[in-house]
PLY file of the C-alpha trace (Angstrom):
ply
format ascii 1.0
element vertex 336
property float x
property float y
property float z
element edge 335
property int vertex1
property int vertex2
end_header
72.24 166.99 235.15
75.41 164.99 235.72
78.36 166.68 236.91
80.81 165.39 233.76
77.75 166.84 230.96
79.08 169.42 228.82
76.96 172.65 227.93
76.44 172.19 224.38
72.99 171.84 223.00
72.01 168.49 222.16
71.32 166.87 218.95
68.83 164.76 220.13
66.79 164.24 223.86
65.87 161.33 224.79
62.29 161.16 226.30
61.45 158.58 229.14
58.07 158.52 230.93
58.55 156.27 233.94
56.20 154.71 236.66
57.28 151.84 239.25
60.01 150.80 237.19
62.96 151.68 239.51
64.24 147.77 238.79
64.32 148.66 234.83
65.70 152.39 235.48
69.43 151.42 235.65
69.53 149.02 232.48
67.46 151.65 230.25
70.38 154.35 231.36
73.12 152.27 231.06
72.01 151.12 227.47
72.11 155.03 226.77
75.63 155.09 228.00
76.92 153.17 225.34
75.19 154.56 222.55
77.64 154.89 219.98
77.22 158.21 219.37
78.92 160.97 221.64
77.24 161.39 225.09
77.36 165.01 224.50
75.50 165.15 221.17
72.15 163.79 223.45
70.71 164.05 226.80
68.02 162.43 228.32
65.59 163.66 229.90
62.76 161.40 232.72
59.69 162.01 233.81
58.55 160.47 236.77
54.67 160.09 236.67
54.55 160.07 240.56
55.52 156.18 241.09
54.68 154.83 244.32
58.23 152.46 244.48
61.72 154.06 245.09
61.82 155.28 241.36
62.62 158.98 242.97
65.71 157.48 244.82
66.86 155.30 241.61
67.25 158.31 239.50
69.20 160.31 242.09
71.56 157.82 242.31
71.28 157.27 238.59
72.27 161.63 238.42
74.83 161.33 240.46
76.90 158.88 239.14
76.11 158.75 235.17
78.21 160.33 232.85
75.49 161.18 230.54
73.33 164.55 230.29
70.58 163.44 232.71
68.08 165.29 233.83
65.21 164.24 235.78
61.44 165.85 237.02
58.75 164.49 239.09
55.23 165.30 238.96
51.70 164.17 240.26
50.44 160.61 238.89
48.96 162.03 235.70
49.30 159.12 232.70
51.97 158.82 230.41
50.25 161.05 228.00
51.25 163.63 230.66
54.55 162.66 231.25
55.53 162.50 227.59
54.16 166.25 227.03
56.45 167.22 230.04
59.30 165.57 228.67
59.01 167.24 225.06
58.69 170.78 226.86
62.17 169.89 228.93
63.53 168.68 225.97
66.69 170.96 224.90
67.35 169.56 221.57
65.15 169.46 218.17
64.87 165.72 217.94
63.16 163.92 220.35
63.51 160.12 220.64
60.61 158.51 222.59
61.22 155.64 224.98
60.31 153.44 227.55
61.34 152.84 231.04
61.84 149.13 230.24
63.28 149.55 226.41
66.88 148.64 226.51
68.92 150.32 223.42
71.06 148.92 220.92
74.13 150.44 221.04
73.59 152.02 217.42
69.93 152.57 218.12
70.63 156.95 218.53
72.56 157.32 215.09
70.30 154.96 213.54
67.22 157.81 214.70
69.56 160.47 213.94
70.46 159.32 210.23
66.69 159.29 209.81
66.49 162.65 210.30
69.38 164.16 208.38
67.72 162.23 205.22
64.43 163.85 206.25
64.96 166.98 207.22
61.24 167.91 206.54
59.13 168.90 210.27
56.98 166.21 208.81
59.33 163.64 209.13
58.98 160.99 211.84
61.35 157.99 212.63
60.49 154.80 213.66
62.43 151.88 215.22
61.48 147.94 216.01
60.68 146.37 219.52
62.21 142.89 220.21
62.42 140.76 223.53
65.94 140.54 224.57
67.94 137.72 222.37
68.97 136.34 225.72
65.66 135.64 227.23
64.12 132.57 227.81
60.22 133.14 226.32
57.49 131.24 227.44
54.25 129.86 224.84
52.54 133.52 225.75
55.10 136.09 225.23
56.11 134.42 221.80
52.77 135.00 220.68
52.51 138.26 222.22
54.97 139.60 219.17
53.74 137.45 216.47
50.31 137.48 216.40
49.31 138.63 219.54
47.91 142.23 220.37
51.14 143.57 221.93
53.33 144.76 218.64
52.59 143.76 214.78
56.20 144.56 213.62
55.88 141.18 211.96
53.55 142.85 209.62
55.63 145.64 207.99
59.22 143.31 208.06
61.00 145.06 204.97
58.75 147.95 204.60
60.77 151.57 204.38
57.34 153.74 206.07
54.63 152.97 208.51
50.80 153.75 208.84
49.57 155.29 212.42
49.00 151.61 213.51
52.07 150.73 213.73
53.80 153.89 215.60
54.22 152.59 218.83
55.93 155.24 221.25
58.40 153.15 222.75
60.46 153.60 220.24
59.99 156.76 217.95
61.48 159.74 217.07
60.03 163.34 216.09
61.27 167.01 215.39
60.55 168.84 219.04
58.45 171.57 217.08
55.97 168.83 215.84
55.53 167.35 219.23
54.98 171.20 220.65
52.47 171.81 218.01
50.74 168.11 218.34
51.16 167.06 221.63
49.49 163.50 223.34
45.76 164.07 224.36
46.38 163.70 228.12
43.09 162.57 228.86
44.30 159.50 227.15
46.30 158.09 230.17
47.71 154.49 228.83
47.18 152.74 225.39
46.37 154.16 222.03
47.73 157.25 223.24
50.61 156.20 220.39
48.07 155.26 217.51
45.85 158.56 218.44
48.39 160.87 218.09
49.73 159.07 214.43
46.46 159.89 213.13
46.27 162.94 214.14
49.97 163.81 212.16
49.48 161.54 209.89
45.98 163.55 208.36
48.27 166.50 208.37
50.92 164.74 206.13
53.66 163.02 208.31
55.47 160.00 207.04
56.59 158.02 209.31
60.12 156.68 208.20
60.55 152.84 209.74
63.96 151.42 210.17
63.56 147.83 211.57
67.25 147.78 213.11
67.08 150.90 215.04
66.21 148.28 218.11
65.46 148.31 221.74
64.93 145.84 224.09
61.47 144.96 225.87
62.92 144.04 229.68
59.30 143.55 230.76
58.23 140.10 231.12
54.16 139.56 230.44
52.06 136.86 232.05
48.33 136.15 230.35
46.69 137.87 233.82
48.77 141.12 233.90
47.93 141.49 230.34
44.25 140.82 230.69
44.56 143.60 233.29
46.22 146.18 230.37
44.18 145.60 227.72
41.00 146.28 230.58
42.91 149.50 230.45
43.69 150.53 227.00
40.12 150.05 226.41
39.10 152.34 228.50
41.76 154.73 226.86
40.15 153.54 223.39
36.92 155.41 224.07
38.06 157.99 224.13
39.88 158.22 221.16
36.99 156.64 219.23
34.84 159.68 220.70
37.19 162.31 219.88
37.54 160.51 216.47
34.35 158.32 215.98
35.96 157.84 212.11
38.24 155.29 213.72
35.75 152.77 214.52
36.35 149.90 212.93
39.83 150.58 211.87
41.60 150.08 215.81
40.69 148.32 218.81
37.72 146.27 219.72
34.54 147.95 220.64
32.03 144.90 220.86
31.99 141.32 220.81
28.91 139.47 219.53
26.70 136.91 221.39
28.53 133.94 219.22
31.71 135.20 219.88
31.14 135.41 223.47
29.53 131.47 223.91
32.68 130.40 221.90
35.01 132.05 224.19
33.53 130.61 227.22
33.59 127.05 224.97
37.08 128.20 224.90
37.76 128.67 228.58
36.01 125.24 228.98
38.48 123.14 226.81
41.37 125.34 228.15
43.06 122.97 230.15
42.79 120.12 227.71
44.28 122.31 225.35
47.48 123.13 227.39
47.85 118.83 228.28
47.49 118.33 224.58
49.74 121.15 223.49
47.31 122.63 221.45
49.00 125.80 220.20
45.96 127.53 217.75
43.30 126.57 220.06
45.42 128.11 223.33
46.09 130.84 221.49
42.45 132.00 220.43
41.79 131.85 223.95
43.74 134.04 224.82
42.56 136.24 221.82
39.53 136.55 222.75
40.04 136.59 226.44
41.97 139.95 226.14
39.04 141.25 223.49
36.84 140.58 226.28
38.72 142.67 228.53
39.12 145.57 226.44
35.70 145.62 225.63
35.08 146.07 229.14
37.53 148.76 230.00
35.49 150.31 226.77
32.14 150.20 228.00
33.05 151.42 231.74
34.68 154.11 229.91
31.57 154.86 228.20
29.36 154.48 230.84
31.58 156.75 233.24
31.38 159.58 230.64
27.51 159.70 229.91
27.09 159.56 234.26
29.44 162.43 233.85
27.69 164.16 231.32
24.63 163.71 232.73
25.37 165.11 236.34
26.92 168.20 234.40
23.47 168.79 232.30
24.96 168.32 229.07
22.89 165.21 228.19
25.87 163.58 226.02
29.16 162.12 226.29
31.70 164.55 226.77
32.41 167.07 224.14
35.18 166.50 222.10
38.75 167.51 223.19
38.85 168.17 226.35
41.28 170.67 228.04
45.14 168.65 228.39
44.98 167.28 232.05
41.78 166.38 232.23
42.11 162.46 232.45
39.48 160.59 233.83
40.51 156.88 233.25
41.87 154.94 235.77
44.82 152.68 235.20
47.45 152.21 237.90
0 1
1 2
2 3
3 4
4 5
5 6
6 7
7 8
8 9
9 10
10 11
11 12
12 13
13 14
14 15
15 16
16 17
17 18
18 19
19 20
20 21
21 22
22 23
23 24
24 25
25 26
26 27
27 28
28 29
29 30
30 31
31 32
32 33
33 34
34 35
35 36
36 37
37 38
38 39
39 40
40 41
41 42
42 43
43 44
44 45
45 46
46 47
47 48
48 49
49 50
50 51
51 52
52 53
53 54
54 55
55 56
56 57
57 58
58 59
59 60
60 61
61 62
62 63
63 64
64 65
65 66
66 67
67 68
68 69
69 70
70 71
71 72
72 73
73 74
74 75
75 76
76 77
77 78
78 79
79 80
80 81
81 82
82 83
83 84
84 85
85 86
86 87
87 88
88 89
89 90
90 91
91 92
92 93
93 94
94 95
95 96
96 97
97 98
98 99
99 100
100 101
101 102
102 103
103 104
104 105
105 106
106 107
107 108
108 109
109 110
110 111
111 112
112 113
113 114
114 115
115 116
116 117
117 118
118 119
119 120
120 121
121 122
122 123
123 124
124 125
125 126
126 127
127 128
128 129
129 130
130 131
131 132
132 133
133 134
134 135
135 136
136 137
137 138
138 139
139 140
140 141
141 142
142 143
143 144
144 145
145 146
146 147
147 148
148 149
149 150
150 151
151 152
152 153
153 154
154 155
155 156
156 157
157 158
158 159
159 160
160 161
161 162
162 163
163 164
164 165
165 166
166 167
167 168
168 169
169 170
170 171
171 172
172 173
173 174
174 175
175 176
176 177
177 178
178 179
179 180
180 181
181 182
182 183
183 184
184 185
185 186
186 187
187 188
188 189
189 190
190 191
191 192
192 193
193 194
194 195
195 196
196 197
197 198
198 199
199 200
200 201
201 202
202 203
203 204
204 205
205 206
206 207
207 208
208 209
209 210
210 211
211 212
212 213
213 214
214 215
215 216
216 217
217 218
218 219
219 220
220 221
221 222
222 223
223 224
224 225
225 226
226 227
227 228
228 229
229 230
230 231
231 232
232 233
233 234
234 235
235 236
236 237
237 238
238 239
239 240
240 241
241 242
242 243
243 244
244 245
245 246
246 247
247 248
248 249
249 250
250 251
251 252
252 253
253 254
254 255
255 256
256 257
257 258
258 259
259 260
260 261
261 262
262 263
263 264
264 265
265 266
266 267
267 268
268 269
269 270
270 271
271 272
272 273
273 274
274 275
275 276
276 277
277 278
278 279
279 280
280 281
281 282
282 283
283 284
284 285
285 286
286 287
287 288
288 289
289 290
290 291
291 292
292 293
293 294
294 295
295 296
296 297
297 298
298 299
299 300
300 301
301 302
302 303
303 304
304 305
305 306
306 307
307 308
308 309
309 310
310 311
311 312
312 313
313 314
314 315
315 316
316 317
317 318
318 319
319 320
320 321
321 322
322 323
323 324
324 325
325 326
326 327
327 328
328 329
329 330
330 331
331 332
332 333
333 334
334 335
């Protein structure tokens, strides 16, 4: 905790799960600095997920000098499931607002989360904020479409709308009562992607609402390229099994679990006409490419998924995938 942090309990904590992003560190924190609301209604509270850069040495520095309530831990490379769990238990206040290590705040975006909340007082009550890129970037033909039509964030779909289904609560910028995050924590074998829409379900069967404010904003400083996001959706697939096993009702409703034999021929059609498609400036065609490129690859990180847990199963005798909720810790996908 910073030397100039008062002792009075906090409003609000502010969660941040954090892994190799020692570059993105000081912006996120400095954002939270000048948060219009008072530094010591909030603290904010970092969990490093065992990153292999200088992340540790960042948020010394980042202690030692910020004026904020900042308190950070360190544990074993575990997922961001994990991370977030271990943030919610360090958490001192009864809001927590959840993060990322590259979301940049608005300066209003903590009252905005707190106003929420004294409106709906209710343990059921969750808040929700938008995702932009920052207005001063530069964005090339891919990360446009990323946001507005692409598999990254659908905020364009609920513009104007007051509440949000599970599909759309994205945990890089939420906000929960610390009791309902205790009760319902993130299934840790879930280690990155859908952890977000997996938990929503979950609360939302048991009667959350999930209260959307499209001006409580943060930042996305984390610039995408087609072949690093080919490489996470390959991932989140993999963390889509297992939320499709643990809740085979979902099928159908989240994620792609299988791509037909037509579908496959067009995309390699696709891949084909690819570069004439980029001369010509073809826009729709280059961008269901690159559609069903990134199905492709989370269908993939599905199946290995699948295939890793029936091997498991069967060296363990139990003839099955793995029984349903496993014990928190137990992740088995690989991500990094």
């Amino acid at each position: 905790m910073s030397e100039q942090a008062t002792e009075r309990a906090p409003f609000l904590s502010v969660v941040i799960p954090t892994y190799g992003k020692a570059e993105t560190l000081p912006l996120v924190i400095r954002a939270l600095e000048g948060q219009a609301l008072p530094r010591d209604a909030f603290e904010v509270v970092v969990i490093d997920d065992g990153s292999p850069d200088d992340t540790a040495g960042t948020l010394a520095r980042l202690v030692a000098l910020s004026p904020l309530r900042l308190r950070c831990f360190r544990q074993r490379n575990r997922g961001v499931s994990a991370a977030r769990n271990r943030g919610v238990l360090e958490a001192r206040g009864p809001i927590v607002l959840l993060i990322q290590d590259d979301i940049v705040a608005a300066p209003d975006l903590l009252s905005r989360h707190l106003a929420i909340h004294h409106h709906h007082p209710e343990a059921t009550a969750a808040a929700a904020g938008r995702v932009a890129w920052p207005p001063d970037w530069s964005l090339d033909h891919f990360m446009r479409w990323l946001d507005r039509g692409g598999p990254q964030f659908r905020y364009h779909e609920v513009t104007g709308q007051r509440t949000l289904d599970y599909r759309h609560f994205y945990t890089c910028n939420v906000s929960l009562k610390r009791s309902a995050l205790v009760e319902h924590p993130f299934d840790e074998e879930i280690v990155y992607g859908f952890e977000d829409i997996e938990l929503a379900y979950r609360l939302q069967a048991e009667g959350f609402v999930f209260h959307f404010d499209e001006h409580a904003l943060g930042y996305h400083h984390h610039r995408r390229s087609f072949e690093d996001f080919k490489r996470r959706q390959f991932a989140a697939g993999q963390s889509l099994y297992v939320a499709i096993r643990n809740h085979p009702e979902l099928q159908g409703k989240t994620g792609i679990l299988r791509i037909s034999a037509l579908k496959r021929l067009r995309t390699r059609m696709r891949g084909l006409a690819f570069p004439l498609a980029q001369r010509l400036g073809a826009s729709r065609m280059i961008e269901k490419y690159w559609q069903a490129e990134l199905d492709t690859q989370m269908v993939r990180g599905y199946r290995l998924a699948m295939q890793r847990d029936r091997a498991r199963a069967h060296s363990e005798g139990t003839g099955g995938p793995q029984a349903k909720r496993r014990p928190p810790g137990a992740a088995s996908i690989e991500t990094r």
